[in-house]
C-alpha positions as CSV (number, residue, x, y, z in Angstrom):
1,X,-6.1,12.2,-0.5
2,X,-5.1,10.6,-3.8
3,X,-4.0,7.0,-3.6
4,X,-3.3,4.5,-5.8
5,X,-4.3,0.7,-5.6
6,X,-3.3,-1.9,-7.7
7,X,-4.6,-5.4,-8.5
8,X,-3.8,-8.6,-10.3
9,X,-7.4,-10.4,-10.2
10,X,-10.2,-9.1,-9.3
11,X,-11.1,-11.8,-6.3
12,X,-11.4,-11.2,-2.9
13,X,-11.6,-7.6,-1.6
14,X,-9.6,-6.0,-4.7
15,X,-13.0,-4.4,-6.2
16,X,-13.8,-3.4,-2.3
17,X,-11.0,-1.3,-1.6
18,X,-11.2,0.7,-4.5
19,X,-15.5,1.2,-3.5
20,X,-14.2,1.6,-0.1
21,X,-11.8,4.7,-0.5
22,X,-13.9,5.8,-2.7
23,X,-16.7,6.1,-0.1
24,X,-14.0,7.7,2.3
25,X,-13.3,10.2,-0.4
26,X,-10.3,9.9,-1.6
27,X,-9.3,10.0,-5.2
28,X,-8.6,6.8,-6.5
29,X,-6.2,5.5,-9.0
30,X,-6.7,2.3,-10.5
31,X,-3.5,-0.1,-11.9
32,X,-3.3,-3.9,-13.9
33,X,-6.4,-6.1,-12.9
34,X,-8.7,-2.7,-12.0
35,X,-7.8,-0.6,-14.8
36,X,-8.8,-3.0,-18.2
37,X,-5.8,-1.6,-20.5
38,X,-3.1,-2.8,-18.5
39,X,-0.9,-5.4,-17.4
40,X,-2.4,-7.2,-14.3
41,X,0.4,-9.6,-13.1
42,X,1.1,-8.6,-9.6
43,X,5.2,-6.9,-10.7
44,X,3.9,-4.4,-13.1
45,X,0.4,-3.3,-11.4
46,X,2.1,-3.2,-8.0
47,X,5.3,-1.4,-9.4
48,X,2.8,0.8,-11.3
49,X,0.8,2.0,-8.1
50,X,4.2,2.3,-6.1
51,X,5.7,4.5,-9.1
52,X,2.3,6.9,-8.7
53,X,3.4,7.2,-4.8
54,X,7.2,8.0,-5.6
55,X,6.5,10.3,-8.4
56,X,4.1,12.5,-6.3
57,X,1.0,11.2,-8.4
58,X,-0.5,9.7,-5.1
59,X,0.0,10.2,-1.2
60,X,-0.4,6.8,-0.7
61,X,-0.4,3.3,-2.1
62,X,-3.0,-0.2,-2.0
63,X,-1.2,-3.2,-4.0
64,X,-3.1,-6.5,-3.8
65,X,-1.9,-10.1,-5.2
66,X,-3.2,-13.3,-3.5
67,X,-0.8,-13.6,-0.5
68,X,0.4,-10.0,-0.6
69,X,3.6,-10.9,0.0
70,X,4.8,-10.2,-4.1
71,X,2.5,-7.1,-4.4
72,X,4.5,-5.8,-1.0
73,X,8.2,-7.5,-2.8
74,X,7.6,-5.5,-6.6
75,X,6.0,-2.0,-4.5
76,X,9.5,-1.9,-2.2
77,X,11.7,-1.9,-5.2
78,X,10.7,1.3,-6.1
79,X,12.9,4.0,-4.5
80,X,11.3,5.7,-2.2
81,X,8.2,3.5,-1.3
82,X,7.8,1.7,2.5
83,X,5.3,-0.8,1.6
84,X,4.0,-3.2,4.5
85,X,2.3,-6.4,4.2
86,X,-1.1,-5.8,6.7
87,X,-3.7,-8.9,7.4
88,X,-4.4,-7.2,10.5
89,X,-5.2,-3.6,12.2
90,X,-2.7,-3.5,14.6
91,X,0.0,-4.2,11.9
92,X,-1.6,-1.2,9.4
93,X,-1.6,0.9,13.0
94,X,2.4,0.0,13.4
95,X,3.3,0.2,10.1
96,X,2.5,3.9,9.3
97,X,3.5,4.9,13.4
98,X,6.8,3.1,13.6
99,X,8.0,2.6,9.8
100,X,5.8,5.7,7.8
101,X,4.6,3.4,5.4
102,X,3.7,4.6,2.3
103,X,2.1,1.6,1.0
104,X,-0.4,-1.0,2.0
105,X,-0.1,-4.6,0.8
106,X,-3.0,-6.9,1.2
107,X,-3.7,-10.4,0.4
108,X,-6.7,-11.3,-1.8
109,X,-6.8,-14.5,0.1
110,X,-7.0,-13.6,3.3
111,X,-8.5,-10.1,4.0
112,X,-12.7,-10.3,4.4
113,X,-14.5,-7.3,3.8
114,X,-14.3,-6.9,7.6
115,X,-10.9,-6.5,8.1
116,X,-10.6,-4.4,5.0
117,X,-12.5,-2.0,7.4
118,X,-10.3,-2.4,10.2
119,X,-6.9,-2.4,8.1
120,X,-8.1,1.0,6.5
121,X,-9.2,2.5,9.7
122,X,-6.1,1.8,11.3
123,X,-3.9,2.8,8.5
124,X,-5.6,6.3,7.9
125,X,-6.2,7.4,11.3
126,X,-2.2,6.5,12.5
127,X,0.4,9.1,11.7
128,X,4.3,8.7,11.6
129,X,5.6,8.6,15.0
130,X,7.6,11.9,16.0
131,X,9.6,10.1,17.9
132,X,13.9,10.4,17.4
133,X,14.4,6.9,17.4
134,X,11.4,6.2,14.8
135,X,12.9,9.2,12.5
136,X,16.7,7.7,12.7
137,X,15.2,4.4,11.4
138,X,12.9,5.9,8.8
139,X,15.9,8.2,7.6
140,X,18.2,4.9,7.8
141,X,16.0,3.4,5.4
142,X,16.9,5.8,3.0
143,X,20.8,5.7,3.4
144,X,20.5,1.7,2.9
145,X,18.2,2.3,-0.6
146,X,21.1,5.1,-1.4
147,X,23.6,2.6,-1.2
148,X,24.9,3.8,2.2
C-alpha cells in the first residue's frame, strides 16, 4: 500500500512512523518536516499528504503536528479525505470501521513509540464496516462536502 505521511517537526514518533510503514511494507511518501525541500508548517505538509490520498497518489494518509488536532483540521479540508484524530487503538479501530477513514492524525506530543504500534495495528487490520447504516453516514459525508 502507498501512503503518505506528513510532518511538521521531526519530534516525537514523526521519524517512527515513516521507519514503521516502512518495515510493514508499504511505500512511503514523505511531506514538509520529512521531506527537506518543503514547507513543514502543519497546513501545507498535512494538506500536501491529504492531496496525495485524494488525487489517487496514496491509499492512505499519516499527518502529524504536535496535538494532531491542526494536522487532522488542514487534512479534512481537502475534498474527499476522512481524517481522524487517533491517540488510541480503539479510536484507529472505529475510525476506519464506522467512519472509513482515509487519514490518520497523530499527535507528536502524545503518541510513544508503543502506541504508534497499537494505533497502526488497529488502523490496518480494521476495514469499513458493511453495514447500511455505516454506508448512509459515509455517503452523507459526501452530500454535506457537496454542498448538499
Amino acid at each position: 500500500m502507498r501512503i503518505s505521511v506528513s510532518a511538521d517537526e521531526l519530534v516525537g514518533v514523526a521519524e517512527a512512523v515513516v521507519r514503521e510503514l516502512r518495515e510493514r511494507g508499504h511505500d512511503v511518501i514523505t511531506h514538509g518536516a520529512l521531506s527537506p525541500d518543503e514547507r513543514d508548517d502543519w497546513a501545507w505538509a498535512s494538506e500536501a499528504a491529504a492531496r496525495d490520498v485524494a488525487e489517487g497518489r496514496a491509499d492512505q494518509g499519516v499527518v502529524c503536528c504536535w496535538t494532531g488536532t491542526g494536522a487532522s483540521i488542514a487534512a479534512n479540508k481537502v475534498p474527499g479525505i476522512r481524517a481522524a484524530l487517533c491517540g488510541d487503538a480503539a479510536t484507529a479501530e472505529g475510525a476506519r470501521r464506522w467512519n472509513d477513514a482515509n487519514v490518520l492524525a497523530l499527535s507528536l506530543r502524545t503518541t510513544s513509540e508503543a502506541e504508534l504500534h497499537e494505533i497502526l495495528d488497529a488502523w490496518f487490520e480494521a476495514g469499513p464496516s458493511t453495514e447500511a447504516d455505516d454506508q448512509a453516514n459515509i455517503e452523507h459525508l459526501g452530500e454535506i462536502e457537496a454542498g448538499g
